[in-house]
NUGU-500598 format. One record per residue (C-alpha): x, y, z; chain; residue in one letter; residue number from 1. Coordinates in nm, 3 decimals. Example, Ala and Ser with C-alpha at 12.3 -4.5 7.8 and 13.67 -1.06 7.14 Angstrom:
% residues 2
xx->1.230&yy->-0.450&zz->0.780&unit->A&code->A&pos->1
xx->1.367&yy->-0.106&zz->0.714&unit->A&code->S&pos->2
% end
This chain:
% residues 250
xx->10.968&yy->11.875&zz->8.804&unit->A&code->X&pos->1
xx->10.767&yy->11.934&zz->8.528&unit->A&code->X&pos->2
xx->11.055&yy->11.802&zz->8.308&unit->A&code->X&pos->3
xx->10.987&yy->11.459&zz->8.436&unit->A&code->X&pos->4
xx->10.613&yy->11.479&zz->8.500&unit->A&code->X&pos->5
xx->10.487&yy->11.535&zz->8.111&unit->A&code->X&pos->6
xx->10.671&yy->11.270&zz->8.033&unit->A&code->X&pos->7
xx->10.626&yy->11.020&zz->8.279&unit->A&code->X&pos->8
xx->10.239&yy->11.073&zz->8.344&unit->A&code->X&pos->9
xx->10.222&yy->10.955&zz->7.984&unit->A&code->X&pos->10
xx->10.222&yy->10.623&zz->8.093&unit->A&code->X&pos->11
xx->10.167&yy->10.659&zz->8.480&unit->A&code->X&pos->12
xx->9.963&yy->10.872&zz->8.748&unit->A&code->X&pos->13
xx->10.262&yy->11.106&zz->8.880&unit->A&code->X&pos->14
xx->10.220&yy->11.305&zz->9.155&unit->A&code->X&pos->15
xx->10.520&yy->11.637&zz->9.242&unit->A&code->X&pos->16
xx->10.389&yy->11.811&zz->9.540&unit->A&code->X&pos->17
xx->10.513&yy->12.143&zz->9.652&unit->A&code->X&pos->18
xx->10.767&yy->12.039&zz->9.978&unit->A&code->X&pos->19
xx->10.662&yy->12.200&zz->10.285&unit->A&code->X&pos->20
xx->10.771&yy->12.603&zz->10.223&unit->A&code->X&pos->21
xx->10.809&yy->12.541&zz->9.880&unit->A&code->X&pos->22
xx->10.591&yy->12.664&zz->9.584&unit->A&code->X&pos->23
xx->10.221&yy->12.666&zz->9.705&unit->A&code->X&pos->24
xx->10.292&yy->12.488&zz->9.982&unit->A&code->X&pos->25
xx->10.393&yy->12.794&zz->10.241&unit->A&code->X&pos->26
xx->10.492&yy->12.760&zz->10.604&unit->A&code->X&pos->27
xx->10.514&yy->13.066&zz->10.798&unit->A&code->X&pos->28
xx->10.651&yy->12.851&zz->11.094&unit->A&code->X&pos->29
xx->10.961&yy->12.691&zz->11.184&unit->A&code->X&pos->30
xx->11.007&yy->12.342&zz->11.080&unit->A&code->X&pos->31
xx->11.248&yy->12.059&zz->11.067&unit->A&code->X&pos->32
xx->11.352&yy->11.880&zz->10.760&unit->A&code->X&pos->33
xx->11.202&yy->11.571&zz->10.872&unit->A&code->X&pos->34
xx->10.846&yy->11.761&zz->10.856&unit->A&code->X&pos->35
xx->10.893&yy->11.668&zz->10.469&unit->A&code->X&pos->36
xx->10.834&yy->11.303&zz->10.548&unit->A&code->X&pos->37
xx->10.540&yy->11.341&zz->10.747&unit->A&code->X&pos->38
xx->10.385&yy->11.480&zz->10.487&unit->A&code->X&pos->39
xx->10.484&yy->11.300&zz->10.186&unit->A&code->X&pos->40
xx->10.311&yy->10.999&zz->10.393&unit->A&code->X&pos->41
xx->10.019&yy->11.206&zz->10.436&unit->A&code->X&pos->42
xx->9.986&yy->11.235&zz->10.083&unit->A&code->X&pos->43
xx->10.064&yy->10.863&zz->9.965&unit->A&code->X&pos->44
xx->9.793&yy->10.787&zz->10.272&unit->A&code->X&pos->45
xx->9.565&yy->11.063&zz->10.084&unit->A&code->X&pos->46
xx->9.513&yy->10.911&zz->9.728&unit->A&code->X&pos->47
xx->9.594&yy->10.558&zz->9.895&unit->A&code->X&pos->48
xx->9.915&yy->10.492&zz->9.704&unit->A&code->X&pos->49
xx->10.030&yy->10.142&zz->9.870&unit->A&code->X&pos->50
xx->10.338&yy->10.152&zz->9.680&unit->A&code->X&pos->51
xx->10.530&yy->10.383&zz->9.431&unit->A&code->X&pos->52
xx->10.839&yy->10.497&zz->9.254&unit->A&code->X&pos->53
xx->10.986&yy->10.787&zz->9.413&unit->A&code->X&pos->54
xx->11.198&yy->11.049&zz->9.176&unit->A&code->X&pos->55
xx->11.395&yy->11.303&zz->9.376&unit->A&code->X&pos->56
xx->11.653&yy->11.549&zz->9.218&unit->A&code->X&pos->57
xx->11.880&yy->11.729&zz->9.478&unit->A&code->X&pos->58
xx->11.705&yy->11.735&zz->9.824&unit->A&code->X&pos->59
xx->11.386&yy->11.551&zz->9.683&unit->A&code->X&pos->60
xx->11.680&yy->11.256&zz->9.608&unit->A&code->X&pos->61
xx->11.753&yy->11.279&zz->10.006&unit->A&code->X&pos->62
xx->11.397&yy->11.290&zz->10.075&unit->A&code->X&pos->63
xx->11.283&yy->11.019&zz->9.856&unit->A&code->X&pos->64
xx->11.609&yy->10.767&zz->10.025&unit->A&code->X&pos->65
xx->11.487&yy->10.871&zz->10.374&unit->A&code->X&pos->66
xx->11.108&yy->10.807&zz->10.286&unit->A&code->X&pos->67
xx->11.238&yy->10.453&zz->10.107&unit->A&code->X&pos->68
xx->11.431&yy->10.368&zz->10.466&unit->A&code->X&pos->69
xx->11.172&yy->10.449&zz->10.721&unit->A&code->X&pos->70
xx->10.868&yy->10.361&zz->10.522&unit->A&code->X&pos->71
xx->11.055&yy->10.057&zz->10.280&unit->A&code->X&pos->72
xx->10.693&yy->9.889&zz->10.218&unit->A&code->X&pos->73
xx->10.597&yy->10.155&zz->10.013&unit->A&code->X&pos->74
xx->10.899&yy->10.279&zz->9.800&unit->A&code->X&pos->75
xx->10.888&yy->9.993&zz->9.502&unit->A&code->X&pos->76
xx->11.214&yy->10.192&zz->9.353&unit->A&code->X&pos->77
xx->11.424&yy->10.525&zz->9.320&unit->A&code->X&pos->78
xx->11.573&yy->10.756&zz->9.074&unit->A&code->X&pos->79
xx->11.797&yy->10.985&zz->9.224&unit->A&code->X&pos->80
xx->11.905&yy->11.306&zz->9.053&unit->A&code->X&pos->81
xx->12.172&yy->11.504&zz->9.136&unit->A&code->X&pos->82
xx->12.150&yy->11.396&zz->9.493&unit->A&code->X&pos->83
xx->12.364&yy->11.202&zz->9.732&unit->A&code->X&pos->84
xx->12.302&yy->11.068&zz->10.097&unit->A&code->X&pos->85
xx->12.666&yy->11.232&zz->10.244&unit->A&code->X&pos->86
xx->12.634&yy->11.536&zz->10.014&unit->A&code->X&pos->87
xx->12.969&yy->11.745&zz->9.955&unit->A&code->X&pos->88
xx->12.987&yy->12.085&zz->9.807&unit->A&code->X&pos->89
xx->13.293&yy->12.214&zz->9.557&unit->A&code->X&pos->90
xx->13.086&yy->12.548&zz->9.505&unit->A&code->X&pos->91
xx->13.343&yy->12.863&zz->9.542&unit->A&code->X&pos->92
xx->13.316&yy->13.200&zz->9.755&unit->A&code->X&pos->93
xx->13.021&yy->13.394&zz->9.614&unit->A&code->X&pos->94
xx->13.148&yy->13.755&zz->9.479&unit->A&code->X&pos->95
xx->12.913&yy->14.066&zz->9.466&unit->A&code->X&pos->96
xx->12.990&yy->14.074&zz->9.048&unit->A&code->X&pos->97
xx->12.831&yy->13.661&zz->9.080&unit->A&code->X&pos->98
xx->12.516&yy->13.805&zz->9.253&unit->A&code->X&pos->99
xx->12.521&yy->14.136&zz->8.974&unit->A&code->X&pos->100
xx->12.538&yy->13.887&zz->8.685&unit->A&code->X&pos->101
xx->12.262&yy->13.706&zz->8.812&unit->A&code->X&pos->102
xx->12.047&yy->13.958&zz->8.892&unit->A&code->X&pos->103
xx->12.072&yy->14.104&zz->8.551&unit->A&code->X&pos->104
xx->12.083&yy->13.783&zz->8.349&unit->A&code->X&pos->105
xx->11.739&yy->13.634&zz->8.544&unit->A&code->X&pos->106
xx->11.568&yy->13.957&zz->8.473&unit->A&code->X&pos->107
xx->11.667&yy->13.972&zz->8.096&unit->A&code->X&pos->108
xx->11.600&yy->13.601&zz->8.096&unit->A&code->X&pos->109
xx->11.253&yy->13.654&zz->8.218&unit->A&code->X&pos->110
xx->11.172&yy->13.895&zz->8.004&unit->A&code->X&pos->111
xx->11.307&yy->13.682&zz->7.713&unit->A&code->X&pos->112
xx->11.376&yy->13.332&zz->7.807&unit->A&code->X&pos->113
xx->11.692&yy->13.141&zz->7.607&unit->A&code->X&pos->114
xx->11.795&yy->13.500&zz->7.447&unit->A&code->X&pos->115
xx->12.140&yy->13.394&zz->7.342&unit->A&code->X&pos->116
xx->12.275&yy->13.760&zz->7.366&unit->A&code->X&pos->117
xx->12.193&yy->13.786&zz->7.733&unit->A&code->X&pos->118
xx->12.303&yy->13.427&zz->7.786&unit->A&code->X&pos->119
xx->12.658&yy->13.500&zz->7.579&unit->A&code->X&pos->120
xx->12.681&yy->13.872&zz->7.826&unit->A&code->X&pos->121
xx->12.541&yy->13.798&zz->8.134&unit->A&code->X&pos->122
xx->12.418&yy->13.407&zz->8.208&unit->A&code->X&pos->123
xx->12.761&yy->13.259&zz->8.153&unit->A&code->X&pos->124
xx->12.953&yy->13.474&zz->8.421&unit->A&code->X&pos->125
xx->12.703&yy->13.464&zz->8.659&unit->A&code->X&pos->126
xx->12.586&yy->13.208&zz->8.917&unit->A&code->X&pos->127
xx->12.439&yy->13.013&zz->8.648&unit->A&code->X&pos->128
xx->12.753&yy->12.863&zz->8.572&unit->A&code->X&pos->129
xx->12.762&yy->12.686&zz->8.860&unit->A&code->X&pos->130
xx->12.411&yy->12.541&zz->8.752&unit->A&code->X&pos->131
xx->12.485&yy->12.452&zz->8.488&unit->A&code->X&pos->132
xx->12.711&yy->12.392&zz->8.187&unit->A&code->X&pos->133
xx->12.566&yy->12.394&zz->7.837&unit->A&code->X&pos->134
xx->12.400&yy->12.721&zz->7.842&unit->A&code->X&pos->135
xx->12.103&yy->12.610&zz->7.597&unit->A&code->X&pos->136
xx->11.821&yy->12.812&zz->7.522&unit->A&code->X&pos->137
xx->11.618&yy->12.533&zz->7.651&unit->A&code->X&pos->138
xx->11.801&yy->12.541&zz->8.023&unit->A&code->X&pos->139
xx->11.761&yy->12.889&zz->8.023&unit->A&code->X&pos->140
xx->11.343&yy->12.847&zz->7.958&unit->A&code->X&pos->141
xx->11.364&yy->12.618&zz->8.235&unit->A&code->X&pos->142
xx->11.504&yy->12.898&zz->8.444&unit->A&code->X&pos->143
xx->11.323&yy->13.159&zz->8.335&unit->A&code->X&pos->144
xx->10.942&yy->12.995&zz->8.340&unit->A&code->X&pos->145
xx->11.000&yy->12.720&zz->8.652&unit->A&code->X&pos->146
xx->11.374&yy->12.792&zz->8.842&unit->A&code->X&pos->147
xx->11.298&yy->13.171&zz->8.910&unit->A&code->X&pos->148
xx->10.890&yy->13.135&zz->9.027&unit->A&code->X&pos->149
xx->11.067&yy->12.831&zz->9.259&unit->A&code->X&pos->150
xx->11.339&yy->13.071&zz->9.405&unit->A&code->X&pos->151
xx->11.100&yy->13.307&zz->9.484&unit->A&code->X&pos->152
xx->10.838&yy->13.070&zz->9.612&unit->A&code->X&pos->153
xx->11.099&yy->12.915&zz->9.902&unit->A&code->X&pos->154
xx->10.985&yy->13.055&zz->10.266&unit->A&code->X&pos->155
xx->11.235&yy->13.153&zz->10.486&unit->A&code->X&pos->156
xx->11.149&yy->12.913&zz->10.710&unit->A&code->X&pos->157
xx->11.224&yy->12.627&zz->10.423&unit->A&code->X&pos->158
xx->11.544&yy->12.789&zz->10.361&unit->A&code->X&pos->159
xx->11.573&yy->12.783&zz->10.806&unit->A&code->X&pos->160
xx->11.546&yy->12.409&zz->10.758&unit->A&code->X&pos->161
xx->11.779&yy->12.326&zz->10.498&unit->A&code->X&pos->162
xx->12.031&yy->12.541&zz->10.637&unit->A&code->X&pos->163
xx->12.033&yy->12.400&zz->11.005&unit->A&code->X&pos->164
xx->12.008&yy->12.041&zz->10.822&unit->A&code->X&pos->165
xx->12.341&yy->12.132&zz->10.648&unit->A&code->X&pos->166
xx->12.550&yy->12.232&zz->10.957&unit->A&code->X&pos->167
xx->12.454&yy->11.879&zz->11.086&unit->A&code->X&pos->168
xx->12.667&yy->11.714&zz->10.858&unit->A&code->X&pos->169
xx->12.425&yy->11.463&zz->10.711&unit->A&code->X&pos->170
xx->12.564&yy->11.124&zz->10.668&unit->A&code->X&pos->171
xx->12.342&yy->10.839&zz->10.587&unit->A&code->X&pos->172
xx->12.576&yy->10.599&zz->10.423&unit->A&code->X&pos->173
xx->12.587&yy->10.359&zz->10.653&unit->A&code->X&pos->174
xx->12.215&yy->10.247&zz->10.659&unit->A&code->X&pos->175
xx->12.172&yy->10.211&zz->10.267&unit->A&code->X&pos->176
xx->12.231&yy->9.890&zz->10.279&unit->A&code->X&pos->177
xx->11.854&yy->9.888&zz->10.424&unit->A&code->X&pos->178
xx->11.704&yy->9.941&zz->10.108&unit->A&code->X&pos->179
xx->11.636&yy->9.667&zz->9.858&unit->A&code->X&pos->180
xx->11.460&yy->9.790&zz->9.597&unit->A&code->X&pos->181
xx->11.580&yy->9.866&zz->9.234&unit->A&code->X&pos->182
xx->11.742&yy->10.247&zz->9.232&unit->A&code->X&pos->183
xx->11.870&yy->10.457&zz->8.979&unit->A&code->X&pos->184
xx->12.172&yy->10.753&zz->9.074&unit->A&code->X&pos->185
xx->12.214&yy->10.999&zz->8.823&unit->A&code->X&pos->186
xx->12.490&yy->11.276&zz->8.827&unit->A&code->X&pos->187
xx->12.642&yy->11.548&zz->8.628&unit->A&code->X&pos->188
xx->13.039&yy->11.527&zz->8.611&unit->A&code->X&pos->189
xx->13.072&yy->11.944&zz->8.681&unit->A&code->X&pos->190
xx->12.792&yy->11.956&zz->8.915&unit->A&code->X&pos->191
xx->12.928&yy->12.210&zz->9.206&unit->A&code->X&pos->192
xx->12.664&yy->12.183&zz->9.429&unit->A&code->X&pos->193
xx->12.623&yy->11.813&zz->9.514&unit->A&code->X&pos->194
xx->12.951&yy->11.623&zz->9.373&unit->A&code->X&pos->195
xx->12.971&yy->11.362&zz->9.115&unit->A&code->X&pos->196
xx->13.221&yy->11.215&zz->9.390&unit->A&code->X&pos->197
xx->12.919&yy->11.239&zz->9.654&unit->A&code->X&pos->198
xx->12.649&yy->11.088&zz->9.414&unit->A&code->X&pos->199
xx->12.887&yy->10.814&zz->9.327&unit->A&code->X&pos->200
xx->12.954&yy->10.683&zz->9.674&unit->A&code->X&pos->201
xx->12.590&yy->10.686&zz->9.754&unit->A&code->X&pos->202
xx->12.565&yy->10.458&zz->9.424&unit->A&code->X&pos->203
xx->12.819&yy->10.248&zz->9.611&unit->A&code->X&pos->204
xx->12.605&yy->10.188&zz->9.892&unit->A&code->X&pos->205
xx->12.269&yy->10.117&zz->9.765&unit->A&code->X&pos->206
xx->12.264&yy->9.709&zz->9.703&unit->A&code->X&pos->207
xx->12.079&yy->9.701&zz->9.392&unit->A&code->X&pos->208
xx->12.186&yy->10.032&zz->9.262&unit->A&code->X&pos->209
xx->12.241&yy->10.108&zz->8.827&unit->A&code->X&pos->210
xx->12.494&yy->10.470&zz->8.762&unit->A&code->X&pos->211
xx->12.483&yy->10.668&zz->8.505&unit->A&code->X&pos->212
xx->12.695&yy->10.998&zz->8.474&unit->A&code->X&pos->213
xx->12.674&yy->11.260&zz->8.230&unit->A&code->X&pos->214
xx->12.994&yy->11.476&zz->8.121&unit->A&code->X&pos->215
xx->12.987&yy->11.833&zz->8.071&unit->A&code->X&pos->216
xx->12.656&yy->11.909&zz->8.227&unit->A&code->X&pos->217
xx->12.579&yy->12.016&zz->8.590&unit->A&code->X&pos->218
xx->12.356&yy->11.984&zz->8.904&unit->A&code->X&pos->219
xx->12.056&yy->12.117&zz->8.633&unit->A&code->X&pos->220
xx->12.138&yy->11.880&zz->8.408&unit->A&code->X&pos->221
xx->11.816&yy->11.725&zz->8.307&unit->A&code->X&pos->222
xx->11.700&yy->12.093&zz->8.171&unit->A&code->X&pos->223
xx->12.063&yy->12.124&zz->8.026&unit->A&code->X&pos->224
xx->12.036&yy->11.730&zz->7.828&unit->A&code->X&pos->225
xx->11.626&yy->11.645&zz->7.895&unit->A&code->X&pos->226
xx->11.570&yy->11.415&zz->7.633&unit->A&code->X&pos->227
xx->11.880&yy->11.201&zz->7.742&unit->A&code->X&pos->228
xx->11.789&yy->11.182&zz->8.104&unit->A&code->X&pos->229
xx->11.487&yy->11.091&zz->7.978&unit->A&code->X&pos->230
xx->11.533&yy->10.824&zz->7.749&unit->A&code->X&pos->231
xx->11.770&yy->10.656&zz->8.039&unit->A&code->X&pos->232
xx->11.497&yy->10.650&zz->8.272&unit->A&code->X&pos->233
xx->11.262&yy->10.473&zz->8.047&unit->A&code->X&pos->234
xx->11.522&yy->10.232&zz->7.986&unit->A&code->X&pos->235
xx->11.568&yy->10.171&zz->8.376&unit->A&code->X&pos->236
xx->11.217&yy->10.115&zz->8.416&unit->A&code->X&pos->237
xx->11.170&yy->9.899&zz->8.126&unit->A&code->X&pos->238
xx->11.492&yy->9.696&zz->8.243&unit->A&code->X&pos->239
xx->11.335&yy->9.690&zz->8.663&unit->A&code->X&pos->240
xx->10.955&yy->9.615&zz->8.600&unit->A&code->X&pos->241
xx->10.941&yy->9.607&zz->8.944&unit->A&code->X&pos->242
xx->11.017&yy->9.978&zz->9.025&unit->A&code->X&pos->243
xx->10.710&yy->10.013&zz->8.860&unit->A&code->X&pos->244
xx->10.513&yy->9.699&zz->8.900&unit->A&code->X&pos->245
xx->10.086&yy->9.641&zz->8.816&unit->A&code->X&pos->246
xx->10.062&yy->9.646&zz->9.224&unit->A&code->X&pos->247
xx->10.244&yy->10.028&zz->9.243&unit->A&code->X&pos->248
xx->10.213&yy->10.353&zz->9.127&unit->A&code->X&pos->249
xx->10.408&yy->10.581&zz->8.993&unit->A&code->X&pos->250
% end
């Protein structure tokens, strides 16, 4: 998150905790997704945070909508990245020459992030197509210094969660209309993971709801186009004061 955090702390106290599982934050026991709300209270009870603006890109958008319904006092607004609240997959079958690719391309990439050789050979016919789609030496940084330390960081007991929260068939359309505070959906047009389609018709449902979609760019796409992204979401909060009003945080 650290894409949005230097920038945004800039002007306001920002918080990105680790998700239960995730990063620093290890579980070595079995927990449900909706452990992740329970603590993201916890923490806004912590530093006493009455109200904020909540950012969430993939499941952190899904996380931040559910925290804004049950707890609607304290979400002021949302930005929601690459997220969606009925999410729908176009991702194909993974082949064993996809995993090789990867393999290779992350370790090269490692060694020597946004090296345009290995990102020419390897990066664009592996996995990280489907991550992204302007293979930039700066999406590749990303990847190298914060997407593989996350990857590795993700207890199997996180990925336990996810998983059995996927076979549910999550569908939360219906209660959007719940949340009246100012959002913000944002959505790459090839993003294979979470749809356009899916982020759209989320937009759709949330009352007081701006879009914004970005063309040629995927479900990474604010390490693909970051000063874009960026500049839109300072013009969202200058245009909704309220997301980020003198009596919240964000």
């Amino acid at each position: 998150m650290s894409v949005f955090t230097q920038h945004l702390s800039q002007r306001f106290k920002t918080f990105a905790p680790d998700l239960r599982g995730y990063g620093k934050s290890q579980a070595k026991t079995a927990f449900k997704m909706r452990d992740h709300l329970v603590d993201l209270e916890a923490l806004l009870d912590r530093y006493q945070i009455r109200r904020c603006l909540v950012l969430g890109w993939s499941l952190g958008g899904i996380l931040a909508t559910e925290l804004a319904l049950k707890r609607p006092e304290r979400v002021s607004g949302l930005i929601l990245i690459a997220s969606a609240m009925r999410p729908r997959s176009s991702h194909p079958p993974i082949s064993w020459e996809d995993n090789l690719y990867t393999g290779l391309a992350s370790v090269i990439n490692w060694l020597q992030p946004g090296w345009q050789w290995n990102i020419d050979t390897f990066g664009k016919r592996s996995l990280y197509r489907y991550l992204i789609q302007q293979h930039t030496a700066i999406a590749y940084q990303h990847l190298a210094t914060e997407g593989m330390p996350a990857y590795f960081q993700t207890s199997a007991s996180a990925r336990q969660a996810l998983s059995d929260a996927l076979k549910q068939e999550y569908d939360r359309l219906s209660e959007l209309s719940q949340i009246q505070c100012p959002s913000l959906v944002m959505a790459g047009t090839a993003d294979r993971h979470i749809t356009m389609e899916s982020s759209l018709e989320t937009a759709q449902h949330l009352p007081k709801c701006d879009w914004l979609s970005y063309p040629d760019v995927a479900h990474l796409f604010p390490w693909e186009i970051p000063d874009q992204v960026l500049q839109n979401i300072d013009n969202w909060i200058e245009s909704n004061p309220e997301a980020t009003g003198k009596e919240s945080d964000a």
